[in-house]
PyMOL Python script that loads the backbone (N, CA, C, O; Angstrom):
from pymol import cmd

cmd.read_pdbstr("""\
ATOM      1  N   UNK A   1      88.439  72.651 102.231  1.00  0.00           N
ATOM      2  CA  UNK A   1      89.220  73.786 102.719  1.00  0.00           C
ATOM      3  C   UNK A   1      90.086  74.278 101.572  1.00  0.00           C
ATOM      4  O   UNK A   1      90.603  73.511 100.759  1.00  0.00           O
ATOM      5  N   UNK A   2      90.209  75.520 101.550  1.00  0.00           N
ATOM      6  CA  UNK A   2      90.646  76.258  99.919  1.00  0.00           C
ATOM      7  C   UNK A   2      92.685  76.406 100.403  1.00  0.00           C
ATOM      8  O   UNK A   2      93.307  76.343 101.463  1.00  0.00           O
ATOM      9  N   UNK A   3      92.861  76.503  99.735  1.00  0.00           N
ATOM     10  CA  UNK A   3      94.290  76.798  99.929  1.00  0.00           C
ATOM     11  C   UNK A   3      95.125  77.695 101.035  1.00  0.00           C
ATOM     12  O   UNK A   3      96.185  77.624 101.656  1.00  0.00           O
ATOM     13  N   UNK A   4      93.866  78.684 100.882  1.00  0.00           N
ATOM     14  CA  UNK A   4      94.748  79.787 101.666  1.00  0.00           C
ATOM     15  C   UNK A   4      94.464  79.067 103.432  1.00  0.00           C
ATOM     16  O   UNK A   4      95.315  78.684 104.234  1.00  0.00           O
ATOM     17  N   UNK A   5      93.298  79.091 103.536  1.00  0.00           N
ATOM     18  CA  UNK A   5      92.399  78.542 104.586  1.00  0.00           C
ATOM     19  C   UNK A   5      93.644  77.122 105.526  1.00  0.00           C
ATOM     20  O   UNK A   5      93.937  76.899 106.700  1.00  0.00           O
ATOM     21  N   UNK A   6      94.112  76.352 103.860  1.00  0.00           N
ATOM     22  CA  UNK A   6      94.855  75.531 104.611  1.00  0.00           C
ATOM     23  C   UNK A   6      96.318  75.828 104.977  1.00  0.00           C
ATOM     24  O   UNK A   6      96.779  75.304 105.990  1.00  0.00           O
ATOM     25  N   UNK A   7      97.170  76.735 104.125  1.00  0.00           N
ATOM     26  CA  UNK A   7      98.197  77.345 104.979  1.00  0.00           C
ATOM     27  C   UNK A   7      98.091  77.867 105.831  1.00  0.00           C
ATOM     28  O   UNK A   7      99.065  77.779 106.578  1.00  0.00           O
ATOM     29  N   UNK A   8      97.049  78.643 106.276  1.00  0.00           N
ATOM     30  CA  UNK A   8      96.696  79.211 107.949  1.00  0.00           C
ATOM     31  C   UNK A   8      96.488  78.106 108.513  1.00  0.00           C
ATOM     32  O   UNK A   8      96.971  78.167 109.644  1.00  0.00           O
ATOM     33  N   UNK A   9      96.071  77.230 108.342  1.00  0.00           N
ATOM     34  CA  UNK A   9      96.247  76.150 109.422  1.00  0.00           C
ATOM     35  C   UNK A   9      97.202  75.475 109.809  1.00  0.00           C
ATOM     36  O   UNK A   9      97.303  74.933 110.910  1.00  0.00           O
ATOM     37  N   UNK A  10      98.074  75.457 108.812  1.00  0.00           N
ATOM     38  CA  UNK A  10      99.351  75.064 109.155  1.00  0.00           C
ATOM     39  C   UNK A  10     100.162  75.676 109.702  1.00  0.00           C
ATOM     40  O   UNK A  10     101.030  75.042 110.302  1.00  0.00           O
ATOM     41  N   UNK A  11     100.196  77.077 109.707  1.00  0.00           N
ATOM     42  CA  UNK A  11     100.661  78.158 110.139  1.00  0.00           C
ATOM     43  C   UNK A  11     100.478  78.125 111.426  1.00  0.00           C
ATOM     44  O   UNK A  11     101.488  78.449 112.051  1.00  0.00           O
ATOM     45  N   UNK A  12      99.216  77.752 112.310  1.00  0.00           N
ATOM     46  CA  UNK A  12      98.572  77.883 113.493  1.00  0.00           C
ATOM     47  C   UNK A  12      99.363  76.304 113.790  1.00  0.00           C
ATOM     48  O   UNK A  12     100.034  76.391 114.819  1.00  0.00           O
ATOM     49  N   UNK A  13      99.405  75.603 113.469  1.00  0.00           N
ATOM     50  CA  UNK A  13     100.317  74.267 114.118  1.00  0.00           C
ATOM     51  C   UNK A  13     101.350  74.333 114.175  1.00  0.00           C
ATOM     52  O   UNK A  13     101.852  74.050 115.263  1.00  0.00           O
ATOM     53  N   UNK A  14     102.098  74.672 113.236  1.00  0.00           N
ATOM     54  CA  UNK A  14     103.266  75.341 113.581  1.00  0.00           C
ATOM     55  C   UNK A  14     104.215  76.104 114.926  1.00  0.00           C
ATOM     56  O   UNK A  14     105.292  75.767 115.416  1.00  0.00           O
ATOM     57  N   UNK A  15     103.215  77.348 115.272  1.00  0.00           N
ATOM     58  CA  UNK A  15     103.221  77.845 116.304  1.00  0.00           C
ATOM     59  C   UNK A  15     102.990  77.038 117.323  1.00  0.00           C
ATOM     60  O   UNK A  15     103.781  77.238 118.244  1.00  0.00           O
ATOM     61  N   UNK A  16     102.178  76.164 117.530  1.00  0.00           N
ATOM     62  CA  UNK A  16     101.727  75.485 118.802  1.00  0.00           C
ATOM     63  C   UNK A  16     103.205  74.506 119.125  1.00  0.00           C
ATOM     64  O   UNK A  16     103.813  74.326 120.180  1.00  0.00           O
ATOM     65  N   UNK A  17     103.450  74.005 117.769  1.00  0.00           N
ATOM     66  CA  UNK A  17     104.738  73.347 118.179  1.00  0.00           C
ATOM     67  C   UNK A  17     106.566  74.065 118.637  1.00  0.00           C
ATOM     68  O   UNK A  17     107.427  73.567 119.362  1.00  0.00           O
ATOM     69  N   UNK A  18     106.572  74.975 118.085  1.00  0.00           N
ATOM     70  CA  UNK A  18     107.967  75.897 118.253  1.00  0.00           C
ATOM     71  C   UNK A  18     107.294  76.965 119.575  1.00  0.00           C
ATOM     72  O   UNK A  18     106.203  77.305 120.032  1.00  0.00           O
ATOM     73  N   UNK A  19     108.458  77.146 119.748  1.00  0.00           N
ATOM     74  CA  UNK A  19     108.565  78.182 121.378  1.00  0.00           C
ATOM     75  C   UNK A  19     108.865  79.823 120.518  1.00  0.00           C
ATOM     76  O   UNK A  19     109.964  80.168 120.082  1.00  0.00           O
ATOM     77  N   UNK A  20     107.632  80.614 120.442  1.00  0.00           N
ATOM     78  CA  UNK A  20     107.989  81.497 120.250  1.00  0.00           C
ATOM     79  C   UNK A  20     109.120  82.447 120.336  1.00  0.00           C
ATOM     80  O   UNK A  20     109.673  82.378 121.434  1.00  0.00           O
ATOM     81  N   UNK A  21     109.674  83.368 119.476  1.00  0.00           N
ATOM     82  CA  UNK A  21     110.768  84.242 119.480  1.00  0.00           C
ATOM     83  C   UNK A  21     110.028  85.403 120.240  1.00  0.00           C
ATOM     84  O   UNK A  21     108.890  85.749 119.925  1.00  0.00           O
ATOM     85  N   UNK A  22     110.702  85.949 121.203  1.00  0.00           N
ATOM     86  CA  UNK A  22     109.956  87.141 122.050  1.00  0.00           C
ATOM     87  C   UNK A  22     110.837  88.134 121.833  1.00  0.00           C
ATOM     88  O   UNK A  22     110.512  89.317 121.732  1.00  0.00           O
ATOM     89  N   UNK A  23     111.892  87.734 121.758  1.00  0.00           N
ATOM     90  CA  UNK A  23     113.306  88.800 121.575  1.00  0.00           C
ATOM     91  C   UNK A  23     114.247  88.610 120.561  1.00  0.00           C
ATOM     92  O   UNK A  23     114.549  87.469 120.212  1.00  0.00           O
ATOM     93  N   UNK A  24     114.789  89.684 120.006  1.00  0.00           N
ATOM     94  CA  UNK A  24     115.501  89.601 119.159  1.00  0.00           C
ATOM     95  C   UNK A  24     116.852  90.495 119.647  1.00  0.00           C
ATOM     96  O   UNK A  24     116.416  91.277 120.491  1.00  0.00           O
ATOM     97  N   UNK A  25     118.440  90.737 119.464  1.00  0.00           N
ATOM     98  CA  UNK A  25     118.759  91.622 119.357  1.00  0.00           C
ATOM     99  C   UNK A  25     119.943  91.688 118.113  1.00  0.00           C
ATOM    100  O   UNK A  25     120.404  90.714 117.519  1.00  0.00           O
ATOM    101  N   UNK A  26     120.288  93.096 117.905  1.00  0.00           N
ATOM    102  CA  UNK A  26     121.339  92.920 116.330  1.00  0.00           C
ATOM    103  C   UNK A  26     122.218  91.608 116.562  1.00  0.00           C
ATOM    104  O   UNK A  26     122.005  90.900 117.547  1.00  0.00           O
ATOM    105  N   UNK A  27     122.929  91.389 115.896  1.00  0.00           N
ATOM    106  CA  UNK A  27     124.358  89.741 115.909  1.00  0.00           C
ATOM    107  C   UNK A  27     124.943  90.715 116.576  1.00  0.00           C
ATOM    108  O   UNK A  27     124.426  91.829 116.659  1.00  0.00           O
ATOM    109  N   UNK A  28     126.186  90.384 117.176  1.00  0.00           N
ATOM    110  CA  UNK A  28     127.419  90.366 117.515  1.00  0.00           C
ATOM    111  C   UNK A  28     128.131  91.210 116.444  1.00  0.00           C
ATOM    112  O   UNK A  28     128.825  92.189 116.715  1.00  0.00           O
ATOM    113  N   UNK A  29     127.851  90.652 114.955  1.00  0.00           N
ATOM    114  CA  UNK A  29     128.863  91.398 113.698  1.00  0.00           C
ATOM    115  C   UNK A  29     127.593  91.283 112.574  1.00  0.00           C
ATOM    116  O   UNK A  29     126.717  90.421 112.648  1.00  0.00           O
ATOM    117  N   UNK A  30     127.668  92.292 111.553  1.00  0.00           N
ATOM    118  CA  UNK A  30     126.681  92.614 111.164  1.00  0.00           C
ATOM    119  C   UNK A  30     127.056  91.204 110.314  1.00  0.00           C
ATOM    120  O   UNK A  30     128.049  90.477 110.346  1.00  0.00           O
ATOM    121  N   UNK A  31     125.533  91.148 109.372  1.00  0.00           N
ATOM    122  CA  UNK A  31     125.370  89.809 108.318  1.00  0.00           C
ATOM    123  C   UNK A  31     124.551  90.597 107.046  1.00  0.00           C
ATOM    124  O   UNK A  31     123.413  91.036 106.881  1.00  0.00           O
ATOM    125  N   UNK A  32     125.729  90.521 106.292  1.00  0.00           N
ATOM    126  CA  UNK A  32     124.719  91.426 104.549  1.00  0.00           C
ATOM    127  C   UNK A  32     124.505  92.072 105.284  1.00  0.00           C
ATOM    128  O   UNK A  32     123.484  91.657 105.831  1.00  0.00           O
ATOM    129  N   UNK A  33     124.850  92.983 105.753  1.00  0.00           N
ATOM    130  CA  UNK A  33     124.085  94.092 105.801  1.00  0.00           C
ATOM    131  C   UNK A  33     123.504  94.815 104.842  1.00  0.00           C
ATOM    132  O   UNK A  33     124.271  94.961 103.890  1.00  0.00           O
ATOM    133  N   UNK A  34     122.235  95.443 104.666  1.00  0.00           N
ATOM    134  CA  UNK A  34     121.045  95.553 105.466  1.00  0.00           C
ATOM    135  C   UNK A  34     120.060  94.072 105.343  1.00  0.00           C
ATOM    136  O   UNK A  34     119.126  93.906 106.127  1.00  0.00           O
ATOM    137  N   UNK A  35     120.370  93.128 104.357  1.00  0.00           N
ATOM    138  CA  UNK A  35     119.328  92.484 103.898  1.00  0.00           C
ATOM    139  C   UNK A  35     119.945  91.392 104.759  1.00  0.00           C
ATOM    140  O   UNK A  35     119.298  90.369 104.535  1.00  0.00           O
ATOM    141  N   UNK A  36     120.568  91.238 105.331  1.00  0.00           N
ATOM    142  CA  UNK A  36     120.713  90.221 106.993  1.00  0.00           C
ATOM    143  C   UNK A  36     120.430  90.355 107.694  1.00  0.00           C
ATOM    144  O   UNK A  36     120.599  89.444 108.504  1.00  0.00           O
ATOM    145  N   UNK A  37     119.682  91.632 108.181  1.00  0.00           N
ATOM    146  CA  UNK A  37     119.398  92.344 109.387  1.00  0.00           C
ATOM    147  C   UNK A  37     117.585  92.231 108.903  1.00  0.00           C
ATOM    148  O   UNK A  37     116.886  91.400 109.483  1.00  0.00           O
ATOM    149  N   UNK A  38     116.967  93.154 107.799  1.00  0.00           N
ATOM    150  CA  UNK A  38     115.781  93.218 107.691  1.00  0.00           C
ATOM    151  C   UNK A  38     115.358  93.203 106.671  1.00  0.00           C
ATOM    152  O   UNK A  38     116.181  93.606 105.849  1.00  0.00           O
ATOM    153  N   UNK A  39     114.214  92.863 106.159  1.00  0.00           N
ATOM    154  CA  UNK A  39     113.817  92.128 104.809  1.00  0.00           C
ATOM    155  C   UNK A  39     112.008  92.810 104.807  1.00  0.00           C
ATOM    156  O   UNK A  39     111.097  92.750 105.632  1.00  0.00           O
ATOM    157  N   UNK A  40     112.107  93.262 103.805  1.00  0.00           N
ATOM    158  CA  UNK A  40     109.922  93.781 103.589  1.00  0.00           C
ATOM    159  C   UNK A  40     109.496  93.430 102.129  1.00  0.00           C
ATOM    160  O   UNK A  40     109.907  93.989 101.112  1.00  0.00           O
ATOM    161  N   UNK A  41     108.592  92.396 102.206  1.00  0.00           N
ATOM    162  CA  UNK A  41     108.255  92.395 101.294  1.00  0.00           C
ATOM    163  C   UNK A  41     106.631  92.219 100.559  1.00  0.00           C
ATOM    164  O   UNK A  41     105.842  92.893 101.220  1.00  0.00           O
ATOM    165  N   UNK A  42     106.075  91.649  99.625  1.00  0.00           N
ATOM    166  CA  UNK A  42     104.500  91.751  99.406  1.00  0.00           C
ATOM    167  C   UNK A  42     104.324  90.216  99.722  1.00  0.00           C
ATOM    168  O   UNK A  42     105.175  89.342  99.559  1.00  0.00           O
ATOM    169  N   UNK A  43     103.052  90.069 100.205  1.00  0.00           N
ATOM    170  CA  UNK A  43     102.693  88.778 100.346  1.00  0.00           C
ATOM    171  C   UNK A  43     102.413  88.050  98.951  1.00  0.00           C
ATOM    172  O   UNK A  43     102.506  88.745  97.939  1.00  0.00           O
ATOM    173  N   UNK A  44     102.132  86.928  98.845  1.00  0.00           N
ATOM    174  CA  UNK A  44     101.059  86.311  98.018  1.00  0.00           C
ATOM    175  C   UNK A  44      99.765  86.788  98.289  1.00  0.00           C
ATOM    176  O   UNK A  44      99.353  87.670  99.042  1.00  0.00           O
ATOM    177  N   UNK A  45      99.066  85.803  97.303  1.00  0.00           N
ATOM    178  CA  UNK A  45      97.339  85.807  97.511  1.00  0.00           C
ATOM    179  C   UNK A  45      97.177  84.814  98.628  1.00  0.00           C
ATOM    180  O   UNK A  45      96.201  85.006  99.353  1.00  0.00           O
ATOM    181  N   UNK A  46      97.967  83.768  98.907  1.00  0.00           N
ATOM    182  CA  UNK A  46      98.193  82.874  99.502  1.00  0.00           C
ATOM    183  C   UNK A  46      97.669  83.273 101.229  1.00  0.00           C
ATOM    184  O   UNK A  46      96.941  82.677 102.022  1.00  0.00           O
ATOM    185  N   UNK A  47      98.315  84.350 101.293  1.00  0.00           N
ATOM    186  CA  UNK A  47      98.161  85.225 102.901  1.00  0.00           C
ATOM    187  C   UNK A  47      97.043  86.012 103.076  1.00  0.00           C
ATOM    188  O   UNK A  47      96.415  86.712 102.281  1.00  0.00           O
ATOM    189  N   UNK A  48      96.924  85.820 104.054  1.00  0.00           N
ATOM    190  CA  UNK A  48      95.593  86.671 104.606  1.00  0.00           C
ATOM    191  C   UNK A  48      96.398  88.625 104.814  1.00  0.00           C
ATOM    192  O   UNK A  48      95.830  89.697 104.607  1.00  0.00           O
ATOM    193  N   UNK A  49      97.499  88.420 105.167  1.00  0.00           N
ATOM    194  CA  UNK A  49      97.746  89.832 105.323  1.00  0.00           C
ATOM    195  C   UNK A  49      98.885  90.592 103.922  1.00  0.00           C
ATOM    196  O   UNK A  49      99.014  89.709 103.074  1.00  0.00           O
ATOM    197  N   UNK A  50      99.321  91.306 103.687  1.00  0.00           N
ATOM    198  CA  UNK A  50      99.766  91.703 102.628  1.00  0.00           C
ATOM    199  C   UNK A  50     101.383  92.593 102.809  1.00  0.00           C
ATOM    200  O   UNK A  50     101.601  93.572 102.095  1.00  0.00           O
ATOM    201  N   UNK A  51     102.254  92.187 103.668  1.00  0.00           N
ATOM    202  CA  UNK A  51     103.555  92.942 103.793  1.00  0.00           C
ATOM    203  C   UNK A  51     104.216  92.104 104.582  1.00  0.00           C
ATOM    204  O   UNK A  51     103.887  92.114 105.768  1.00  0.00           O
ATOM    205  N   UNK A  52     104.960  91.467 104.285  1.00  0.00           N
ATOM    206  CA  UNK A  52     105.969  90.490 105.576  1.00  0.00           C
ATOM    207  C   UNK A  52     107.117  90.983 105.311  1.00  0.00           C
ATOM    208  O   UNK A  52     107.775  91.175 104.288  1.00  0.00           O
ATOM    209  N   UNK A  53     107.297  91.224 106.847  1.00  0.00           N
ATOM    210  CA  UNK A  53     108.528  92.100 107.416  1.00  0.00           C
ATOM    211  C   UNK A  53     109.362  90.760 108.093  1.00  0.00           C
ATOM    212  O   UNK A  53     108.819  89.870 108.747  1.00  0.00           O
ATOM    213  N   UNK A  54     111.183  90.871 107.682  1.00  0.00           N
ATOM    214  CA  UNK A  54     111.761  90.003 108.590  1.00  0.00           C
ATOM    215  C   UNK A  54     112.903  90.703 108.963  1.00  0.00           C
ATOM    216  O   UNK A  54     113.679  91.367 108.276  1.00  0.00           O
ATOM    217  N   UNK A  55     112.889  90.389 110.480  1.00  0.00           N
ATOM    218  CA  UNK A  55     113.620  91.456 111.385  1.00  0.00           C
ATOM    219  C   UNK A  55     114.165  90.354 112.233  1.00  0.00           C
ATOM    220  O   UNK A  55     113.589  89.729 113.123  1.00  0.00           O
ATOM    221  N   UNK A  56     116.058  90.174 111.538  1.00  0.00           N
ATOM    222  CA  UNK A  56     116.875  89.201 112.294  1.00  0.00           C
ATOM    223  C   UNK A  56     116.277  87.212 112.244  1.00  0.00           C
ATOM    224  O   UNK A  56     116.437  86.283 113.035  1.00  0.00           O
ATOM    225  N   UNK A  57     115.562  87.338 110.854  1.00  0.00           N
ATOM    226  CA  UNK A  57     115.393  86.092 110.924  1.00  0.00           C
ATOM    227  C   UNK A  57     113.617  85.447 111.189  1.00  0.00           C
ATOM    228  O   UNK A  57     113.164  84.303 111.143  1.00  0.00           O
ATOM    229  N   UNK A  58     113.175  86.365 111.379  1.00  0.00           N
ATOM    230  CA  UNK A  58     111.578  86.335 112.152  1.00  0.00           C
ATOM    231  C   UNK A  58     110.709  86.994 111.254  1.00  0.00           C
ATOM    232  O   UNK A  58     110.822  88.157 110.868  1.00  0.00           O
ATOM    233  N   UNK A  59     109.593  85.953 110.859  1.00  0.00           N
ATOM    234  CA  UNK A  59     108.916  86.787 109.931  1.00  0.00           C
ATOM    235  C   UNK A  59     107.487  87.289 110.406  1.00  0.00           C
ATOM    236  O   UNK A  59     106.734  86.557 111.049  1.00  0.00           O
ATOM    237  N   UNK A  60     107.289  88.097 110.182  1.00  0.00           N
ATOM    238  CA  UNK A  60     105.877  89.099 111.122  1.00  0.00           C
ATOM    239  C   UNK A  60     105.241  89.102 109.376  1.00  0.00           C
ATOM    240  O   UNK A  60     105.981  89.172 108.395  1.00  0.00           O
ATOM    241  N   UNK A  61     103.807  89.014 109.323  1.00  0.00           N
ATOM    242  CA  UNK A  61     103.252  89.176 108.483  1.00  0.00           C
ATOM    243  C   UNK A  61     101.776  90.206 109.048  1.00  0.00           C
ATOM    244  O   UNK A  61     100.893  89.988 109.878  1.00  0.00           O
ATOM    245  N   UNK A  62     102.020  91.162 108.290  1.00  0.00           N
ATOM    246  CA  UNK A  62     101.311  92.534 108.853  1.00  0.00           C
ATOM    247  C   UNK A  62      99.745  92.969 107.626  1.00  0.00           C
ATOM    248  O   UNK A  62      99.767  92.394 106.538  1.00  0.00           O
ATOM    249  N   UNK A  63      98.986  93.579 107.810  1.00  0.00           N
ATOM    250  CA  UNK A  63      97.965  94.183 107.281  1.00  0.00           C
ATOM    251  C   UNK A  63      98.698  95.555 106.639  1.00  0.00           C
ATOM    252  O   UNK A  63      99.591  95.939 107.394  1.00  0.00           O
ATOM    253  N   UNK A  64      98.567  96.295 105.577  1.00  0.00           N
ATOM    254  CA  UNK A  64      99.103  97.283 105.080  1.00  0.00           C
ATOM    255  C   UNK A  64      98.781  98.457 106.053  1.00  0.00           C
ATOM    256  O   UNK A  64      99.551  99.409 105.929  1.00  0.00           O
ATOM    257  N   UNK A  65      97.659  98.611 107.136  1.00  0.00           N
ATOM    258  CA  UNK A  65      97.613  99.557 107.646  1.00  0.00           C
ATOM    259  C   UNK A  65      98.418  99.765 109.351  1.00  0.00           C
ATOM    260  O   UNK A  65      98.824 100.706 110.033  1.00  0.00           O
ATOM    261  N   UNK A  66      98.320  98.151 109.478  1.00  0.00           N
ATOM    262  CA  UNK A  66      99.878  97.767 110.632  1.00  0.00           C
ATOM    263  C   UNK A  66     100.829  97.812 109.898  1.00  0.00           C
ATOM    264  O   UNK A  66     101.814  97.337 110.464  1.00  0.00           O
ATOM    265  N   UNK A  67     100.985  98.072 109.140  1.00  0.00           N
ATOM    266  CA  UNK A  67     102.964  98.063 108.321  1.00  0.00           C
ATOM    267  C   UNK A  67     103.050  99.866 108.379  1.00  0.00           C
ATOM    268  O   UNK A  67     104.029 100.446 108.849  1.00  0.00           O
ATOM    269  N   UNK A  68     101.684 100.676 107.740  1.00  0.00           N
ATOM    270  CA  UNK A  68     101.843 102.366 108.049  1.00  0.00           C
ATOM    271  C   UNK A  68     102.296 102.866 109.479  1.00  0.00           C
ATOM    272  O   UNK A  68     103.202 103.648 109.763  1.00  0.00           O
ATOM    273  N   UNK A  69     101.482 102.248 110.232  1.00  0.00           N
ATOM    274  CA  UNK A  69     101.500 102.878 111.713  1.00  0.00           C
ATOM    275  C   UNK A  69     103.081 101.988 112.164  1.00  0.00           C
ATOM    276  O   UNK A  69     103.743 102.518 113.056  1.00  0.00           O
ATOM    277  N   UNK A  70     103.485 101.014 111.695  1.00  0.00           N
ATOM    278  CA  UNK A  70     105.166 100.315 112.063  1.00  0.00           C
ATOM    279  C   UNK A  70     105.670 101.519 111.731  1.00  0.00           C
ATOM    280  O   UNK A  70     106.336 102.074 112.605  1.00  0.00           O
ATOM    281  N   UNK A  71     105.461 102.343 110.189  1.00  0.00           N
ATOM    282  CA  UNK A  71     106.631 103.369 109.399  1.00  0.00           C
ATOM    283  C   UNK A  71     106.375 104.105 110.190  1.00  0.00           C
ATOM    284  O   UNK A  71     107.322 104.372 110.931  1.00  0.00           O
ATOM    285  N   UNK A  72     104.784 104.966 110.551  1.00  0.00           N
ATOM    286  CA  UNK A  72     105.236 106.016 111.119  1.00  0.00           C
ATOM    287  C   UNK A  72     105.797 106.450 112.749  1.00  0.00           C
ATOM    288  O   UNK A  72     106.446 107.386 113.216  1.00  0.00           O
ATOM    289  N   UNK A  73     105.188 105.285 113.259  1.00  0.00           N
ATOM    290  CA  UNK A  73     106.246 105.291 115.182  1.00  0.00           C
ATOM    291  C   UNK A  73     107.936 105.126 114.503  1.00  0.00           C
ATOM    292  O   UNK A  73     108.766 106.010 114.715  1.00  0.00           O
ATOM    293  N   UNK A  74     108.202 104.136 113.851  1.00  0.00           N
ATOM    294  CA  UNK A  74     109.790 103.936 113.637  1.00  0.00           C
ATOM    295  C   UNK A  74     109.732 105.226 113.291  1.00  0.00           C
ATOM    296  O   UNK A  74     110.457 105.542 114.235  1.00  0.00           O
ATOM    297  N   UNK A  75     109.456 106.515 112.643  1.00  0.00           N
ATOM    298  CA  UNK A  75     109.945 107.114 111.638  1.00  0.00           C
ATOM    299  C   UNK A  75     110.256 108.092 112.973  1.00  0.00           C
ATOM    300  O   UNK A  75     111.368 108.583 113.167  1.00  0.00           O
ATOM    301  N   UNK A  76     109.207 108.282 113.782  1.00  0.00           N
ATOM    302  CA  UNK A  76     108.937 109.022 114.967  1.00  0.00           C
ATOM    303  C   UNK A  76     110.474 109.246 115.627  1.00  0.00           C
ATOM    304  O   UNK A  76     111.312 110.143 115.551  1.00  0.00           O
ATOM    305  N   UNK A  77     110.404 108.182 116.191  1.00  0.00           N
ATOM    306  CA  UNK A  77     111.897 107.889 117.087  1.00  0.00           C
ATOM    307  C   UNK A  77     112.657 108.056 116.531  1.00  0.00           C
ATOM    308  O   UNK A  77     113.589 108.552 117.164  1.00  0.00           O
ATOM    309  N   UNK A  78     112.882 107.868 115.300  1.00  0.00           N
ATOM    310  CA  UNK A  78     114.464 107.878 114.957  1.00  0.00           C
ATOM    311  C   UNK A  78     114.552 109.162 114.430  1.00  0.00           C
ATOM    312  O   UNK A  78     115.636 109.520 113.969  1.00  0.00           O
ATOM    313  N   UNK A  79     113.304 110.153 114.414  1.00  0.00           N
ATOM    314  CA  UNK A  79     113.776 111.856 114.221  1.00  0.00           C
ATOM    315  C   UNK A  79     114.366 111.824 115.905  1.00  0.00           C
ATOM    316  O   UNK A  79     115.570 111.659 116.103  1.00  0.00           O
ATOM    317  N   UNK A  80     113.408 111.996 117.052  1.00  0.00           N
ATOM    318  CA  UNK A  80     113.875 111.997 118.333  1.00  0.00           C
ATOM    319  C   UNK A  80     115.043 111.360 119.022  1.00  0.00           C
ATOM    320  O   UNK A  80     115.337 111.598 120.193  1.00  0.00           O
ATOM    321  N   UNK A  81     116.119 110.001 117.723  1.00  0.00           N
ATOM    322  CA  UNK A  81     117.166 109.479 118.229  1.00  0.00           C
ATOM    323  C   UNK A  81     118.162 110.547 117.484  1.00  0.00           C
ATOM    324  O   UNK A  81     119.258 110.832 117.967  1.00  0.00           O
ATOM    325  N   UNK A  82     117.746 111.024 116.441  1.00  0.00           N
ATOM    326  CA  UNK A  82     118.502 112.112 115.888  1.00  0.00           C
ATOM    327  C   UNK A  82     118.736 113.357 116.261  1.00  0.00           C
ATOM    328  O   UNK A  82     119.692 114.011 115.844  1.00  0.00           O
ATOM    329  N   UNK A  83     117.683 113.870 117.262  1.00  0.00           N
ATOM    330  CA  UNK A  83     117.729 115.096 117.818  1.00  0.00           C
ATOM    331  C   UNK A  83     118.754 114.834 118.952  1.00  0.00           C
ATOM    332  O   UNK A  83     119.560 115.732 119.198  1.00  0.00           O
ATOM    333  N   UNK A  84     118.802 113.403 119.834  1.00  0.00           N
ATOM    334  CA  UNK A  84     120.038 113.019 120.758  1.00  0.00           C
ATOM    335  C   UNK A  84     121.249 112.982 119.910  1.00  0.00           C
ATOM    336  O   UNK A  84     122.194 113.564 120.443  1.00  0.00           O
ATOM    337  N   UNK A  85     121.497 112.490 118.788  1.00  0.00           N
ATOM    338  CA  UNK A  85     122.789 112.081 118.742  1.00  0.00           C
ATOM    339  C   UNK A  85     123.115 113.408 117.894  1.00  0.00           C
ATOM    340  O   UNK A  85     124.280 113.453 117.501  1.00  0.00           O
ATOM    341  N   UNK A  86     122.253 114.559 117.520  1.00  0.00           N
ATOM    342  CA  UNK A  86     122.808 115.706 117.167  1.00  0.00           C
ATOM    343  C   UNK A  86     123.343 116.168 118.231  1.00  0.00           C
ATOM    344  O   UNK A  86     124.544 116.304 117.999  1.00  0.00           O
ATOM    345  N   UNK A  87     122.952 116.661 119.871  1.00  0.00           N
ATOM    346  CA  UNK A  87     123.063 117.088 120.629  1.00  0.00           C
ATOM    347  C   UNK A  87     124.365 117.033 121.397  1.00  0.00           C
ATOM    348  O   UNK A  87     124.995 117.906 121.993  1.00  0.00           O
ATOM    349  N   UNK A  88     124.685 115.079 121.102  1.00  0.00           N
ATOM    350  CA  UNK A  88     125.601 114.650 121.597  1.00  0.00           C
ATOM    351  C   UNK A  88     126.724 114.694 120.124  1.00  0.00           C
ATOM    352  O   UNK A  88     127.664 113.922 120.314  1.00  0.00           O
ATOM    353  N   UNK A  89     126.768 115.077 119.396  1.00  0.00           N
ATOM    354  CA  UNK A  89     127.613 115.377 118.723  1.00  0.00           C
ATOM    355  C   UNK A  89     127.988 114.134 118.038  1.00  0.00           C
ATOM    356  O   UNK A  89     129.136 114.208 117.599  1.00  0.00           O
ATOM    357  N   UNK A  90     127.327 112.869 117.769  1.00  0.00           N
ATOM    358  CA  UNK A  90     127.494 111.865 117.233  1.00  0.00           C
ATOM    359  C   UNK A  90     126.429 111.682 115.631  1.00  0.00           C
ATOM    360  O   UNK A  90     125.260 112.044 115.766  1.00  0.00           O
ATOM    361  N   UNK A  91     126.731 111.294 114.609  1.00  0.00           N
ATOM    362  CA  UNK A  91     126.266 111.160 113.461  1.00  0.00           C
ATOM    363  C   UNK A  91     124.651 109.921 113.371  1.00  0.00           C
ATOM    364  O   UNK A  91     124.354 108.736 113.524  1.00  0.00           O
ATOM    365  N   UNK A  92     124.145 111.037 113.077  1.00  0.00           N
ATOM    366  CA  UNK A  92     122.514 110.588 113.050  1.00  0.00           C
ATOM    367  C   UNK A  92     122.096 109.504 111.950  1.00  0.00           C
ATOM    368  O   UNK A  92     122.787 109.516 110.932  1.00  0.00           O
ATOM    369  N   UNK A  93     121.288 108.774 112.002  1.00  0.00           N
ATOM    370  CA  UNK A  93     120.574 108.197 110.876  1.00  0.00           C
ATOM    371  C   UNK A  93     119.854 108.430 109.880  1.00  0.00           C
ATOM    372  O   UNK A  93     119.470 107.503 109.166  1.00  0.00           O
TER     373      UNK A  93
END
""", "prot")
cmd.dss("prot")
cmd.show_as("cartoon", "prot")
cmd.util.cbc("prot")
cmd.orient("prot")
């Protein structure tokens, strides 16, 4: 078994043993902000997928064309959270 082959396997035991994270929400008080909150970066060769995203501590490891379609829904909403908080007279993102 080649390297990569065997960190996915470990990866997959891993999981079987810890109780998945289903939810996340911001802290209480921010931490570093932004790089306490969310983290993107390139994989190794090591990984089968190529962009790991960590959001509050949790690391999601994505395919470059699941990390596009992440940018463009986020990008989506937060024009449409901006069109609310223009409306409501509060300062947009």
């Amino acid at each position: 078994m080649g390297k990569a082959s065997r960190l996915k396997a470990e990866r997959q035991q891993v999981k079987v043993i810890r109780e998945p994270v289903t939810v996340t929400h911001e802290p209480e008080a921010p931490r570093n902000w932004p790089d306490g909150h969310v983290g993107v970066a390139l994989t190794g060769d090591n990984q089968g997928e190529c962009i790991e995203v960590t959001i509050h501590g949790v690391r999601h490891y994505l395919h470059s064309t699941t990390a596009r379609e992440l940018s463009n829904m986020l990008g989506s909403r937060i024009d449409e959270w901006n069109a609310t908080a223009r409306s409501a007279g509060v300062p947009e993102v």
